[in-house]
N, C-alpha and C positions, 0 to 999 in steps of 0.2 A: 227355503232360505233358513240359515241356522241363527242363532242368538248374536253372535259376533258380526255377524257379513249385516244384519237387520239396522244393529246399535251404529255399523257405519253409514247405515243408509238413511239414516233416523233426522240428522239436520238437512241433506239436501232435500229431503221430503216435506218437511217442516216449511221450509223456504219456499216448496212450489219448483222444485229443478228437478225432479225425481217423475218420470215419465217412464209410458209401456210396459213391458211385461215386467220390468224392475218394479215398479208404483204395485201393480198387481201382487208380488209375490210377497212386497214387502206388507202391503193390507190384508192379505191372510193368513202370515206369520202372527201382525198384532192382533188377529181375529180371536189367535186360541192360547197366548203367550202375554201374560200378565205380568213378567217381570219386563219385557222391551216397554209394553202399554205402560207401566211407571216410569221408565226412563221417558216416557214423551209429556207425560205432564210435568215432570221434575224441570225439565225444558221449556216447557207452558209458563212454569210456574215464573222461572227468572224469567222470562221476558215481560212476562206480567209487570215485576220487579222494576226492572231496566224501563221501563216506559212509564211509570209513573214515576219513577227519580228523574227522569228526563224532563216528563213536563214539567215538574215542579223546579228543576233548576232552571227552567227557559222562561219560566212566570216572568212577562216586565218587559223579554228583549219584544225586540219588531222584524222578527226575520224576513224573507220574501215570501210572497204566497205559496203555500203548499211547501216551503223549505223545512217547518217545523214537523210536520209531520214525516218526512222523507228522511229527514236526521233521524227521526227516532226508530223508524222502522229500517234504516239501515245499521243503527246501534244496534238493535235486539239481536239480527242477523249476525252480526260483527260479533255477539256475548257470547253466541255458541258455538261459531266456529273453533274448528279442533288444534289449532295451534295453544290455546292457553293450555297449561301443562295439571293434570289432577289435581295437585297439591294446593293451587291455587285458584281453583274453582269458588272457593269459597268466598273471594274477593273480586267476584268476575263482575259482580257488577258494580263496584265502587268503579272498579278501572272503567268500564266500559264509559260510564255517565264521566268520566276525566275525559276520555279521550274524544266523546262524542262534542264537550261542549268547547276543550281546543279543535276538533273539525270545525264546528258552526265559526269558531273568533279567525279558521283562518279562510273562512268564504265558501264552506262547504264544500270542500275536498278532501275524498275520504281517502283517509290512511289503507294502503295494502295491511294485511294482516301483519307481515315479516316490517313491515314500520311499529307498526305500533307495539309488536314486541321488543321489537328494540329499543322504543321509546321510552315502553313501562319499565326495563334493565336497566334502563341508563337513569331513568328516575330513582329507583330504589339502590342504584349504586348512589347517587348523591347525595338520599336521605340517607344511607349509613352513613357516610363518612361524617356528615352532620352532627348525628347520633353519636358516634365515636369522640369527636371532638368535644361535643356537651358532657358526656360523662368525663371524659380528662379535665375539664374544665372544671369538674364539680368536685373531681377528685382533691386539685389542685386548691379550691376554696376553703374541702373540710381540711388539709393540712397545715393551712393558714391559722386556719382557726387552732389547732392542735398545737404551733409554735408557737401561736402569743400563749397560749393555756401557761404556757413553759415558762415561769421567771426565769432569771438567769443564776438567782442564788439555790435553785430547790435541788437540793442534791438526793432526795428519797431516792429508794426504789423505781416508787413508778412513774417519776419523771423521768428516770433514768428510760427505762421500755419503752417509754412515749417517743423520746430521741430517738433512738434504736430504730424501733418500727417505723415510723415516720420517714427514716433516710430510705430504710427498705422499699416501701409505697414508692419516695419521690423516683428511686432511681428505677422503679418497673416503667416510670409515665416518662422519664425523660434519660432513658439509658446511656445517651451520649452526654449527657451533663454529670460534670465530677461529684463524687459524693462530700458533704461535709468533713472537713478534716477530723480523725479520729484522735482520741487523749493519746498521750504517748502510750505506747507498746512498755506493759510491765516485764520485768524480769521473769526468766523462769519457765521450764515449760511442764508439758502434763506428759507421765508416762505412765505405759501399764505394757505388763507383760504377763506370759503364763504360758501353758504345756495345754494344745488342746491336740488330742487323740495323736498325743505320745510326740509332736512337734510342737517347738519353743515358738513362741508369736511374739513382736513386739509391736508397742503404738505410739508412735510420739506425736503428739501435737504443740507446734511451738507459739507463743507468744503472737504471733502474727496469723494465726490460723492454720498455717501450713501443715500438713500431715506425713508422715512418713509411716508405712507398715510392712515387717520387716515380717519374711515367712522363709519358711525353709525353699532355697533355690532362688528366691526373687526379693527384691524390694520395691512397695509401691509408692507413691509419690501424689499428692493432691494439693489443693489450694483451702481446700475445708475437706471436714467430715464430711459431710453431704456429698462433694463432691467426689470422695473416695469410695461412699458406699453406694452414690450412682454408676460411675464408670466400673469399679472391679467389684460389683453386685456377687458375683459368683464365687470369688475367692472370701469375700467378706461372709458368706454364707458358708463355705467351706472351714474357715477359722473362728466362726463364731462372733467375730466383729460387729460392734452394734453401739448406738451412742449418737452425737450430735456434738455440736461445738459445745466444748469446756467439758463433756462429761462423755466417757469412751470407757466400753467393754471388752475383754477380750476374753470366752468359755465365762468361768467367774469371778475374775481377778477384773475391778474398774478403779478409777480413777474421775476425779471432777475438781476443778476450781470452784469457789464460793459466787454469788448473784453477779457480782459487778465485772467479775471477770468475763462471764461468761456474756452479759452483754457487751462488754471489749470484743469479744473475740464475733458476736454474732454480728457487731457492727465492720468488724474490719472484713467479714468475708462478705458482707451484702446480705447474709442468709437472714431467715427470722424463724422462731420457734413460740408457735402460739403459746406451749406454756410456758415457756417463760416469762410472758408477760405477765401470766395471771400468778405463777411463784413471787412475779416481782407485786405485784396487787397486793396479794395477799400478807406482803412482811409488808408493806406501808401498809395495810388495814388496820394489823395487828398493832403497830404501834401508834396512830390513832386511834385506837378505837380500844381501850383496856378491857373489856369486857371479850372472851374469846367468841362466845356463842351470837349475841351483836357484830361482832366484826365477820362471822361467816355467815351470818344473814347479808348483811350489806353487799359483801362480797358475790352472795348467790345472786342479789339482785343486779348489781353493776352487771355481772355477766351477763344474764337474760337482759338489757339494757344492749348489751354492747351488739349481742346476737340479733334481735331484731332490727337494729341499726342497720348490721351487714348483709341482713335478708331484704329489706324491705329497698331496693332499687330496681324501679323500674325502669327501662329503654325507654328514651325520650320521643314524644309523638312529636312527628317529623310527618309532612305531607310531601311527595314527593311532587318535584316540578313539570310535570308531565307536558306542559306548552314548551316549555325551551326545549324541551329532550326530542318532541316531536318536528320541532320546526326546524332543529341540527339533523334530524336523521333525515325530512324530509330533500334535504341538500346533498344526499349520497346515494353512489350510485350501486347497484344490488352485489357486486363484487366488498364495497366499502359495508355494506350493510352484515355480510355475513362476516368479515373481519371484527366488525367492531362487535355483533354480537359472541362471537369467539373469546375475545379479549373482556368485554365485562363479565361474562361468565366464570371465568379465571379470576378477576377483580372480586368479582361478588361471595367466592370461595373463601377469599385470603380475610375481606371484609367483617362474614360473618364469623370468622375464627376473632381476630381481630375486637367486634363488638361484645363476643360472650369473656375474651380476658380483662379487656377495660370495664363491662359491668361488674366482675371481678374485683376490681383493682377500686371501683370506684366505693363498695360493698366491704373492702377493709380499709378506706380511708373515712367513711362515715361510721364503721367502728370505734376507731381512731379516736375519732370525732365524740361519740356517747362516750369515750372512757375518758378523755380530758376531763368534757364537761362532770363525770363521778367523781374523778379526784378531785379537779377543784374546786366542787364544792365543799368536800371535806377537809380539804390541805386547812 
């Protein structure tokens, strides 16, 4: 018997189901093979595991004779069967002592394996969306906090950014809700042209964000910069195009609006441009703060402030409801069972996309959040 055909043979052996010349071949394999011999105590070890978290959560009930014990030695068996997937091996026994102690609450009837992995899916689809929800929810509190930050007279700089960014955040959390109405649209727009490798280029960006770039044979068309140098990436690289809302290159010839416009225009296309916040920080420091080398102190430090803000979120601990999940699956029949385990699978894909952009989103609204609180304690 070889390493691989042994390690399948390793739990029905463990269990006592492993008989004849199979039982044989497999005890002289682990006779001379000390890597299988560790996989069996690794196996030892969680069940070990698993049955003292068992009894310790059953301390107190009164089950029937001989039922506590019978729970937990069908848990152990239950922890290593080969449906739970590597990756989460490492949680094998948290799940196990859930699942074993919704068997005991529903009268000791033990879940099929293909249940109780459906059970545990359907728990951990429900604690994301949970999770997702909380972080929106949290999201949603530091931008509050970030609005009232806002008099309605502070026309600086960095109230200005704080608006800006803030529309930006609300409209990632609630994209079908309209953004704040924007100051009127100034006069005027930006241009740049030039000769890159012997063809004329032009760039206009108009008052409203809009872009037009005009190259030999074509003209291209966007709603922002950003949006021009995502979609025609290659011709932007071909003509030397480069830039962001209110400031655009073309070879060496550029063009830029001053602060206020530029957060006009990054407000009117939804976009945001980290520095420009800290451009805009930085002229409110400066005129607070007359001293230059003081005001770029302060400044260093509001950043590292604002930074560890946007690092420091953690996913919310969310326990998954593993009774309700087991006593809905326990109601389906093995046709419904593989559907649904199909369908959360799919769920739990989009979920965890999902939970890593809202800790995201929730990671620059507690940004937000430390830089209100900087400026206003200096305003």
């Amino acid at each position: 018997m070889k390493c691989p055909d042994a390690r399948e043979a390793l739990d029905p052996w463990l269990d006592g189901e492993l008989e004849g010349e199979e039982r044989a071949a497999l005890e002289i394999h682990l006779a001379r093979c000390g890597d299988c011999t560790r996989q069996i105590d690794e196996r030892r070890t969680l069940g070990a595991d698993v049955r003292d978290a068992l009894r310790r959560s059953l301390e107190g009930l009164e089950p029937p004779a001989g039922a506590r014990t019978r729970l937990v030695d069908e848990m152990v068996v239950l922890s290593r069967k080969r449906f739970l997937l590597p990756a989460r091996v490492a949680a094998a026994a948290v799940a196990v002592v859930t699942i074993g102690l919704v068997a005991y609450a529903l009268g000791f009837s033990r879940p099929t394996p293909q249940q109780v992995e459906v059970a545990l899916r359907l728990g951990e689809r429900e604690a994301r969306e949970v999770q997702i929800r909380r972080l929106r929810e949290g999201a949603r509190q530091d931008l509050r906090f970030v609005r009232d930050a806002l008099e309605p007279d502070r026309v600086d700089p960095a109230a200005a950014a704080l608006a800006v960014a803030a529309s930006h955040v609300e409209r990632a959390l609630d994209p079908h809700v309209p953004p704040p109405a924007a100051p009127a649209a100034p006069a005027g727009r930006l241009i740049v042209s030039g000769v890159v490798n012997g063809s004329p280029v032009e760039l206009v960006q108009s008052a409203d964000g809009h872009v037009r770039l005009a190259v030999p044979g074509r003209t291209l068309e966007a709603p922002s910069m950003a949006d021009l140098l995502r979609r025609h990436a290659d011709v932007c690289r071909a003509y030397a195009v480069e830039g962001g809302e209110g400031h655009v290159r073309v070879g060496d010839q550029s063009a830029a609006v001053d602060l206020r416009g530029r957060l006009d225009l990054l407000w009117r296309t939804g976009r945001w441009e980290e520095g420009v916040q800290w451009e805009a920080a930085r002229a409110w420091m400066e005129a607070v703060v007359p001293d230059a080398q003081e005001a770029e102190r302060r400044l260093k430090e509001l950043q590292e402030r604002v930074a560890r803000a946007a690092q420091s979120v953690p996913v919310p601990a969310v326990k998954p409801d593993v009774s309700a999940a087991l006593r809905h699956v326990k109601r389906m029949t093995r046709e419904e069972l593989e559907e649904a385990r199909g369908r959360v699978d799919q769920e739990m894909r989009r979920l965890e996309e999902q939970l890593r952009e809202m800790q995201e989103w929730r990671g620059r609204a507690q940004g937000l959040r430390a830089f209100a609180e900087g400026v206003r304690k200096r305003n």
